[in-house]
ChimeraX commands (.cxc) that place a marker at each C-alpha (Angstrom):
marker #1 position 21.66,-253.64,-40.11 radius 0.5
marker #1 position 20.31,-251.62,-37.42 radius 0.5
marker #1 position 17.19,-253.70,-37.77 radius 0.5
marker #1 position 19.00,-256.80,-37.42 radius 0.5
marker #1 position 21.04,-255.86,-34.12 radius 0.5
marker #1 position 17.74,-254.42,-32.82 radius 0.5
marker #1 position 15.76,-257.98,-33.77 radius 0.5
marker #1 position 18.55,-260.23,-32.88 radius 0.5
marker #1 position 18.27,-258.31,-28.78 radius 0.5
marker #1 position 14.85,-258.61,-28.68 radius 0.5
marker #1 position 14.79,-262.10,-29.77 radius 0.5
marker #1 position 17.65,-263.18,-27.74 radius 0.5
marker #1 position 17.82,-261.12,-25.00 radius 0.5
marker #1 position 20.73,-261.27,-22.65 radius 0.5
marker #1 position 21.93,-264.24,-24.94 radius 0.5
marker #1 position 21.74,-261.83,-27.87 radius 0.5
marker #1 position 23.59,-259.16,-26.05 radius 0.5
marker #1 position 26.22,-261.66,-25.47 radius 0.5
marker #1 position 26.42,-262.94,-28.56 radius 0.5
marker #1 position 27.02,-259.40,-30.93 radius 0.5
marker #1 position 29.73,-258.79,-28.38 radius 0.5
marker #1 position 31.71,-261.64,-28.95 radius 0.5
marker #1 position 31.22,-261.24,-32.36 radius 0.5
marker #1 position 32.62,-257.93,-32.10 radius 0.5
marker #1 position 35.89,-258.93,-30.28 radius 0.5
marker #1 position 36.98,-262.01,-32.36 radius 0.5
marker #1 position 35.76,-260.29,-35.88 radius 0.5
marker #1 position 34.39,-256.43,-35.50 radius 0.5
marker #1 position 31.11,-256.84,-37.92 radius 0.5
marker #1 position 29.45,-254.27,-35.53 radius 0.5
marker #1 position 31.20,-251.56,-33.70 radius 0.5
marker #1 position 29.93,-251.97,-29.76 radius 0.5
marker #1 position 29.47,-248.19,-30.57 radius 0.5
marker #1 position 26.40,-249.26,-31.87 radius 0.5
marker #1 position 25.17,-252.41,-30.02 radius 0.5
marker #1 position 25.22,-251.22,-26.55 radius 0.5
marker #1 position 23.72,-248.02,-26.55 radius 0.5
marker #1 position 21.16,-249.83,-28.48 radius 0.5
marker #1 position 20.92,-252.89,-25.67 radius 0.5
marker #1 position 20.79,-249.91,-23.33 radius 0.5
marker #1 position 17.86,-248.34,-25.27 radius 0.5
marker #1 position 15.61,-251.56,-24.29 radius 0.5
marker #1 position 17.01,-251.71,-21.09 radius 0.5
marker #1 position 15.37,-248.17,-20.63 radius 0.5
marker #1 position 12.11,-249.21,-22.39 radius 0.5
marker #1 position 11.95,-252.22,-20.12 radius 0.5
marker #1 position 12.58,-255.08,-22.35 radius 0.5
marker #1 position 15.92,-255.70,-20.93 radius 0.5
marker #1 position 17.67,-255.04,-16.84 radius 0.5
marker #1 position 20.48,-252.49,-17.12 radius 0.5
marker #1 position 22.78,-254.62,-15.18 radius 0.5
marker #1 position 22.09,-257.91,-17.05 radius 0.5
marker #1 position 22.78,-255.99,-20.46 radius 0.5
marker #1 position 26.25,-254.92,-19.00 radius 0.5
marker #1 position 26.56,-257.84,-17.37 radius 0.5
marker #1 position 25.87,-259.49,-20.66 radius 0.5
marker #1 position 28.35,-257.21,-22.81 radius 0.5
marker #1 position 31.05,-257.53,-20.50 radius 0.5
marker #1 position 31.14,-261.42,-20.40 radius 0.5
marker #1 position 30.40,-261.55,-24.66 radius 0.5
marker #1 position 33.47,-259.02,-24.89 radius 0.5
marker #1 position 35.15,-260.88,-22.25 radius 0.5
marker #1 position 35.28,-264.29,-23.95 radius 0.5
marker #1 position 36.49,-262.71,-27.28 radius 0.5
marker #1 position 39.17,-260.97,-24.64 radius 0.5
marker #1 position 40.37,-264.65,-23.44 radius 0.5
marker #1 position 40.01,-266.03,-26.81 radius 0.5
marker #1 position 42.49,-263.94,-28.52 radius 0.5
marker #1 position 44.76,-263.94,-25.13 radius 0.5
marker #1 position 45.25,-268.12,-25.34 radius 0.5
marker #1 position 45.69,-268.02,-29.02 radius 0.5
marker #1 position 48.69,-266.05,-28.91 radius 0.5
marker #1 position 49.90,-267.26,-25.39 radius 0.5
marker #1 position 49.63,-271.26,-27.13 radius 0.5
marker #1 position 51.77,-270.80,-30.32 radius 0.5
marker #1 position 55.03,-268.90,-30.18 radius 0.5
marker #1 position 55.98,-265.77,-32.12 radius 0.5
marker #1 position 57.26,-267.22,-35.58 radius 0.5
marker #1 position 54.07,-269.13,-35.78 radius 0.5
marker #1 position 51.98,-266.25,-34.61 radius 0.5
marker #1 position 52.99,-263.68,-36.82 radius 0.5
marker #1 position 52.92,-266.46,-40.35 radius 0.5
marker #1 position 49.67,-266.34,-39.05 radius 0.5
marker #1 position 48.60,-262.55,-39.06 radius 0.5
marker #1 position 51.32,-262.25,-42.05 radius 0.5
marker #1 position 48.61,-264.64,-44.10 radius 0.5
marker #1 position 45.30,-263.89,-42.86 radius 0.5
marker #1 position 45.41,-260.81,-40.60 radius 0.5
marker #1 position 44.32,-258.74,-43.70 radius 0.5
marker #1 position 40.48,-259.83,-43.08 radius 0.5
marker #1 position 41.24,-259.17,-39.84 radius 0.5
marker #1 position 42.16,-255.49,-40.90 radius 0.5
marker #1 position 45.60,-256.48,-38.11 radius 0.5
marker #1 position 49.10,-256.85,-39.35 radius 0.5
marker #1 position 52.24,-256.83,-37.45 radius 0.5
marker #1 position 52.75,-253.36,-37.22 radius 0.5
marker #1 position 49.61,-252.89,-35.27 radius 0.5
marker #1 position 50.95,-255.80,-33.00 radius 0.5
marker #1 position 54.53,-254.36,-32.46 radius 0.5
marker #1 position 52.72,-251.01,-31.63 radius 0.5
marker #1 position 50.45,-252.37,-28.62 radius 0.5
marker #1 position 53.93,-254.71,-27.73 radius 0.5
marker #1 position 55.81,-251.56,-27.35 radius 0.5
marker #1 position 52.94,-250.15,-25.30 radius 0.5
marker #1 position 52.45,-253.02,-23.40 radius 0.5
marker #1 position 56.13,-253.49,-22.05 radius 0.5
marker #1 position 55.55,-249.61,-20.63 radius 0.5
marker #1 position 52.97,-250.87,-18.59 radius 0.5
marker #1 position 51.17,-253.65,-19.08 radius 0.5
marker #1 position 48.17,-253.77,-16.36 radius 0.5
marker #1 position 47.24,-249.86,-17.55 radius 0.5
marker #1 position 47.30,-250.98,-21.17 radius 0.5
marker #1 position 45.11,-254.15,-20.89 radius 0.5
marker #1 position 42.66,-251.65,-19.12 radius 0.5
marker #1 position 42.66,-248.77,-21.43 radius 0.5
marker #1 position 43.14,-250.72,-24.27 radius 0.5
marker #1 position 39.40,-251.88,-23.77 radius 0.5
marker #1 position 38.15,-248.20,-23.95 radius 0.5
marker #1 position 39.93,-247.59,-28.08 radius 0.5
marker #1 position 38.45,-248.92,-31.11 radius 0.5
marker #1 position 41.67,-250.18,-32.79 radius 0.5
marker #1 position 43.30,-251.76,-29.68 radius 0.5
marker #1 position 40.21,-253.03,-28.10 radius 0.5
marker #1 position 40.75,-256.93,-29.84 radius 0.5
marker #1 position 44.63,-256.04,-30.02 radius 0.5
marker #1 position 45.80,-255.81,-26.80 radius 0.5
marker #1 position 45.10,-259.16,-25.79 radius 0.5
marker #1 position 47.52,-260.38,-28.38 radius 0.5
marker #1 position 50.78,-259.24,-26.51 radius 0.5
marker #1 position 49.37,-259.57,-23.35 radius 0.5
marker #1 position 49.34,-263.81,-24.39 radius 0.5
marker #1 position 52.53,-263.41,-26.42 radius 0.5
marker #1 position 54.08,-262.01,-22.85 radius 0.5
marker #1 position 52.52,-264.86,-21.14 radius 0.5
marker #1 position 51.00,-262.43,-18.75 radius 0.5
marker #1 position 49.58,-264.25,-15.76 radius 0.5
marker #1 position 45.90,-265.20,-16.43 radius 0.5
marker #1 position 44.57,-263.47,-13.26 radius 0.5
marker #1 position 45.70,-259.70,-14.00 radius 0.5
marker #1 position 45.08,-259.79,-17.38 radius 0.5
marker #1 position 41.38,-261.05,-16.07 radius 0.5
marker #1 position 41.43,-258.28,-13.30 radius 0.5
marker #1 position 42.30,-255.51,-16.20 radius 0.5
marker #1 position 40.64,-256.73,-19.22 radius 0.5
marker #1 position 37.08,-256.92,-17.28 radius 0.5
marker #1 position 37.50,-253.53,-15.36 radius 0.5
marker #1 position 38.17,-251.77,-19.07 radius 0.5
marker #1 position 35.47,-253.61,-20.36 radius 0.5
marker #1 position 32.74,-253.52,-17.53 radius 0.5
marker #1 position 33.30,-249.36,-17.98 radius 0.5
marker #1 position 33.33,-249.43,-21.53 radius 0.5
marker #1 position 30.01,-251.35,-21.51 radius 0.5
marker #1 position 28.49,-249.24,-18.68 radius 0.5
marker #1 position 29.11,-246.16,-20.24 radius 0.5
marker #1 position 27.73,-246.78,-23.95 radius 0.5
marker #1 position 24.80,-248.89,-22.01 radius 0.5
marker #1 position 24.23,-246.79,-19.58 radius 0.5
marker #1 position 24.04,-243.68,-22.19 radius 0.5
marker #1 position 21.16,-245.70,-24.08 radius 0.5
marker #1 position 19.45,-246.73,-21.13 radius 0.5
marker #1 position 19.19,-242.63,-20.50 radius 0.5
marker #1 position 17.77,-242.03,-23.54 radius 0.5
marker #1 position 15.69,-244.51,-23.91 radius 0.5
marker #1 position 13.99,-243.91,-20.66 radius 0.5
marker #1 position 13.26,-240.41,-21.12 radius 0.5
marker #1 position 11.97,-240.89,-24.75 radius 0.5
marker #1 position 9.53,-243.15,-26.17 radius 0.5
marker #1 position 10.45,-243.00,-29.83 radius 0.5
marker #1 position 14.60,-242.46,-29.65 radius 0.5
marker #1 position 14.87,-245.26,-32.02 radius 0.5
marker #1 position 13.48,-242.78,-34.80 radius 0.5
marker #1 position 16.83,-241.18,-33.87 radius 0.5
marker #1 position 18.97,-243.88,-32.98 radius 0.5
marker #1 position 18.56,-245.76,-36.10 radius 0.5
marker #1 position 20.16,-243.57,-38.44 radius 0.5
marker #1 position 22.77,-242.80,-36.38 radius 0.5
marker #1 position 23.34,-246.43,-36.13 radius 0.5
marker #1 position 23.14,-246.83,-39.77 radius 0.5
marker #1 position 25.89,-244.30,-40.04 radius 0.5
marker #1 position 28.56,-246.00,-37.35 radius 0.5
marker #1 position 27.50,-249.25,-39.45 radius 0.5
marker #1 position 28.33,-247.64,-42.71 radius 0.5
marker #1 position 31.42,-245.55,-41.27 radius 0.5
marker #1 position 32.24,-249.22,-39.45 radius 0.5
marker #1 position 32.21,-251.25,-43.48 radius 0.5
marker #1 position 34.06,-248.34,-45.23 radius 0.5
marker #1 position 36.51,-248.32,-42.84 radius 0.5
marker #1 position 37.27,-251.90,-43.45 radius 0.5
marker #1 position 37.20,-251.32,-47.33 radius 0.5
marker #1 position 39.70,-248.75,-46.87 radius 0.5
marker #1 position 41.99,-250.89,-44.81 radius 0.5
marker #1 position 41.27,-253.89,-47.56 radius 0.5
marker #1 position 42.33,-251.55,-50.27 radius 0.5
marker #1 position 45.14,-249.80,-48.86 radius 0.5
marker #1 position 46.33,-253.20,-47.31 radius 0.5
marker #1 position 49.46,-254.15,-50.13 radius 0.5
marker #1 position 50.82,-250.20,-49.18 radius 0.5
marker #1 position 51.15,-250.65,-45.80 radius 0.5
marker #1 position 52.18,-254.46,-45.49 radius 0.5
marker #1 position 55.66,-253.25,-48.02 radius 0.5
marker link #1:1,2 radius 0.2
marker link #1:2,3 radius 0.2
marker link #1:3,4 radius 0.2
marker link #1:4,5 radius 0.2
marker link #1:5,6 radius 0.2
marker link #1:6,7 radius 0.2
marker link #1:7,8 radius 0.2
marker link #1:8,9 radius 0.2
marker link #1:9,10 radius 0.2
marker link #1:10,11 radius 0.2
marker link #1:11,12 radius 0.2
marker link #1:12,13 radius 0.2
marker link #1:13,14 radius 0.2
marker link #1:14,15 radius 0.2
marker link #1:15,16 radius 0.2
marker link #1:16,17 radius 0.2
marker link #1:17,18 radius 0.2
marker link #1:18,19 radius 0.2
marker link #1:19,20 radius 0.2
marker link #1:20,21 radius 0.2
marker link #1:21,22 radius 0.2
marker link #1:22,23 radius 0.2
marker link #1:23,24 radius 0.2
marker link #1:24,25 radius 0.2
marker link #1:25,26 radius 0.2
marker link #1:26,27 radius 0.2
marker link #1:27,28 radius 0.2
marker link #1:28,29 radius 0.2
marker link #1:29,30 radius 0.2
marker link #1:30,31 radius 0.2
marker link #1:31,32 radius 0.2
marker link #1:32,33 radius 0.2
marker link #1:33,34 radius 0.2
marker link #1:34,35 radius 0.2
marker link #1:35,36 radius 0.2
marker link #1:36,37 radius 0.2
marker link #1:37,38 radius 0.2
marker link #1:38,39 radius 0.2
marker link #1:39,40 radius 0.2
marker link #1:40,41 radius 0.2
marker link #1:41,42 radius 0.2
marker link #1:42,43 radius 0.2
marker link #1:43,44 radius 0.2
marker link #1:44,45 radius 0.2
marker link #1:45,46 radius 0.2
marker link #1:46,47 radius 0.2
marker link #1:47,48 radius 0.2
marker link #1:48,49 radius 0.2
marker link #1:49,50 radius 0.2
marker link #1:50,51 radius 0.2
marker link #1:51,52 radius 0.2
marker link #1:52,53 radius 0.2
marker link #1:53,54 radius 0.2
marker link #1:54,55 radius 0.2
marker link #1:55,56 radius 0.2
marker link #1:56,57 radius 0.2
marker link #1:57,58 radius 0.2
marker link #1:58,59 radius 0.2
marker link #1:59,60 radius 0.2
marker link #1:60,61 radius 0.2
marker link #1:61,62 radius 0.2
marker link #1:62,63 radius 0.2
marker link #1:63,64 radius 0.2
marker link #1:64,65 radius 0.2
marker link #1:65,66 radius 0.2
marker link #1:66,67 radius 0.2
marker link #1:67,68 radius 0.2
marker link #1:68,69 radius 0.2
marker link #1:69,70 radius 0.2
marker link #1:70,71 radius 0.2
marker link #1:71,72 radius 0.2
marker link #1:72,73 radius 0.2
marker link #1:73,74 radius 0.2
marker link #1:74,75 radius 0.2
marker link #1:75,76 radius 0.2
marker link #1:76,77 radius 0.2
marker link #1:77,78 radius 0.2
marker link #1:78,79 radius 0.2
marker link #1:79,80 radius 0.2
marker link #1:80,81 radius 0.2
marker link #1:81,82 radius 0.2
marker link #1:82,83 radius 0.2
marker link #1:83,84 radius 0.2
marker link #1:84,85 radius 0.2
marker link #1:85,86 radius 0.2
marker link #1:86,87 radius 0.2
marker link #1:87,88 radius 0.2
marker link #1:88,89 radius 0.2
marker link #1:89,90 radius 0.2
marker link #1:90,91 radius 0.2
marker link #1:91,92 radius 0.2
marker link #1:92,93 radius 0.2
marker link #1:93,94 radius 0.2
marker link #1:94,95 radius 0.2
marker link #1:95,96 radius 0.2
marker link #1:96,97 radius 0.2
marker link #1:97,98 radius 0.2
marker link #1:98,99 radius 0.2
marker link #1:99,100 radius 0.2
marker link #1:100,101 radius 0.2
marker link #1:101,102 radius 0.2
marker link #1:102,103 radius 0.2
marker link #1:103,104 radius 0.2
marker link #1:104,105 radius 0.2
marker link #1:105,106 radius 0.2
marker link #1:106,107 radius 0.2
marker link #1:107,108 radius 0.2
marker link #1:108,109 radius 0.2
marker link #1:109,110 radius 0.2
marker link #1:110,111 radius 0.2
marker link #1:111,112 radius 0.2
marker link #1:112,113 radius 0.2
marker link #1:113,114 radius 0.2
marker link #1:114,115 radius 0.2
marker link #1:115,116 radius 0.2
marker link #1:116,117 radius 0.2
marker link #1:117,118 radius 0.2
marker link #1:118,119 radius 0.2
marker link #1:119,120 radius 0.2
marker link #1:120,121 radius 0.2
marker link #1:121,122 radius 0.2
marker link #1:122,123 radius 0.2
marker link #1:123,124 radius 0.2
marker link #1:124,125 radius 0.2
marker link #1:125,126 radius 0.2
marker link #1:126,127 radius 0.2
marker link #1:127,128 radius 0.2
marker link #1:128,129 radius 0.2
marker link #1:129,130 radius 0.2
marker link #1:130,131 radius 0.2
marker link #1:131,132 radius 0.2
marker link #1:132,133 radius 0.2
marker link #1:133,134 radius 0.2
marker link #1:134,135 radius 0.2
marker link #1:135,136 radius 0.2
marker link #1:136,137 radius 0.2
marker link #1:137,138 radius 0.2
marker link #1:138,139 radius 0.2
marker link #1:139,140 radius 0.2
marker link #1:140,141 radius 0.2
marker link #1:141,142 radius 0.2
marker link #1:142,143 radius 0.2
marker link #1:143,144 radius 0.2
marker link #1:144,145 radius 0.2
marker link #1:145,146 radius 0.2
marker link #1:146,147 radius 0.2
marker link #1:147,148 radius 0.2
marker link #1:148,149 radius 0.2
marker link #1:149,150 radius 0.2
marker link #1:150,151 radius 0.2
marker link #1:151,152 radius 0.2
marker link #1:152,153 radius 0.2
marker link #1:153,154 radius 0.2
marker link #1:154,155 radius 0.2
marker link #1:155,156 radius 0.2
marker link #1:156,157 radius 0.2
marker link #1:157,158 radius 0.2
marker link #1:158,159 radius 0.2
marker link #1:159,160 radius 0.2
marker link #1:160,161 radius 0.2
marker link #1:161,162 radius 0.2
marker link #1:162,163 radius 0.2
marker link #1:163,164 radius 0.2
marker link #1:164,165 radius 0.2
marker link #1:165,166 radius 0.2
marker link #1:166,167 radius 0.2
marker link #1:167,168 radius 0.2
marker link #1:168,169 radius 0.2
marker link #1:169,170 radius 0.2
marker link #1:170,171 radius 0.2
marker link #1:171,172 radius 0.2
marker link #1:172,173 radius 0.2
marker link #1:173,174 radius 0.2
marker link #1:174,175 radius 0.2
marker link #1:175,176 radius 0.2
marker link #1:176,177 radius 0.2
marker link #1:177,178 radius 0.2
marker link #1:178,179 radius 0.2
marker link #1:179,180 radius 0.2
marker link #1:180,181 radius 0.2
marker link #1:181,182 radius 0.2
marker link #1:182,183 radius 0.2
marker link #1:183,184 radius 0.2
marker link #1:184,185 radius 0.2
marker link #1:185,186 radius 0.2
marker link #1:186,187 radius 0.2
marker link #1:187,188 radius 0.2
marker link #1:188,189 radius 0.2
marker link #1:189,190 radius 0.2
marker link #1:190,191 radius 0.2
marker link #1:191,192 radius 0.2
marker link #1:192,193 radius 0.2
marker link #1:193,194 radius 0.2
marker link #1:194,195 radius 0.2
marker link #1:195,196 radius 0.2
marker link #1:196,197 radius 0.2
marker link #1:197,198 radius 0.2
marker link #1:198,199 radius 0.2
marker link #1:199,200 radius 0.2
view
């Protein structure tokens, strides 16, 4: 896996860096946890411009961010939650996840769109209540980039580090890699497995 991420940003570039973060928005395959620091990494051996990688991230994340957003803001909430009732399990999302970021959300909706960006399990969330609240497209624009243009400078920017200073940190990257990867698919096993308990 790690050789696949690693093949499919050298090969694509920018367009690759784009393309694992959308990916990792709509349907998390790949924890950003993993791809950026590793986008940073070429960044710091040259292949790649540190801004263009963030750049890059934040505009793949981004249009997973708006994707989700529309989907719930165009059907209402009966349809909306049939829809996570009957196929949120691959999604590992059911509605208890969604009434939790609601509740959040109607506490303060502008900080959670923000922070939400910067947590693992409300990173594709939050833009579900924000479009079932038909929050106004421009703050939830303002927010949702801001979390994610720090979120994506700071794993990025961490890579970029390393992989400046070192010539062979993907001798060290790679199995740590391999290990969010594998941490990443048993999480979603255990979510698959446990799923009937906690939908009762």
């Amino acid at each position: 896996m790690y050789d696949w991420v690693i093949g499919l940003i050298d090969r694509g570039g920018y367009g690759g860096v784009f393309l694992l973060m959308l990916l990792e928005t709509i349907f998390p395959p790949i924890p950003s946890e993993v791809i950026l620091p590793l986008a940073g990494m070429r960044a710091g051996q040259g292949a790649l411009g540190l801004p263009g990688v963030i750049g890059a991230a934040t505009a793949g994340a981004m249009a997973g961010n708006i994707f989700w957003y529309w989907v719930a803001r165009r059907v209402n909430h009966g349809r909306f939650r049939h829809f996570i009732d009957r196929y949120g399990r691959w999604l590992t999302l059911d509605w208890h996840d969604v009434e939790t970021v609601q509740r959040m959300f109607r506490r303060g909706a502008a900080l959670v769109v923000c922070v939400g960006r910067f947590l693992p399990n409300l990173r594709t969330i939050v833009s579900v209540p924000a479009g079932l609240a038909r929050m106004r497209i421009a703050p939830f624009l303002l927010w949702s980039t801001l979390g994610t243009a720090v979120w994506s400078a700071g794993l990025a920017g961490g890579g970029y580090l390393l992989g400046a200073r070192f010539e062979r940190i993907d001798a060290v990257l790679a199995p740590l890699s391999t290990a969010v990867i594998v941490g990443g698919i048993l999480w979603y096993l255990w979510r698959q497995l446990t799923w009937s308990r906690r939908t009762r």
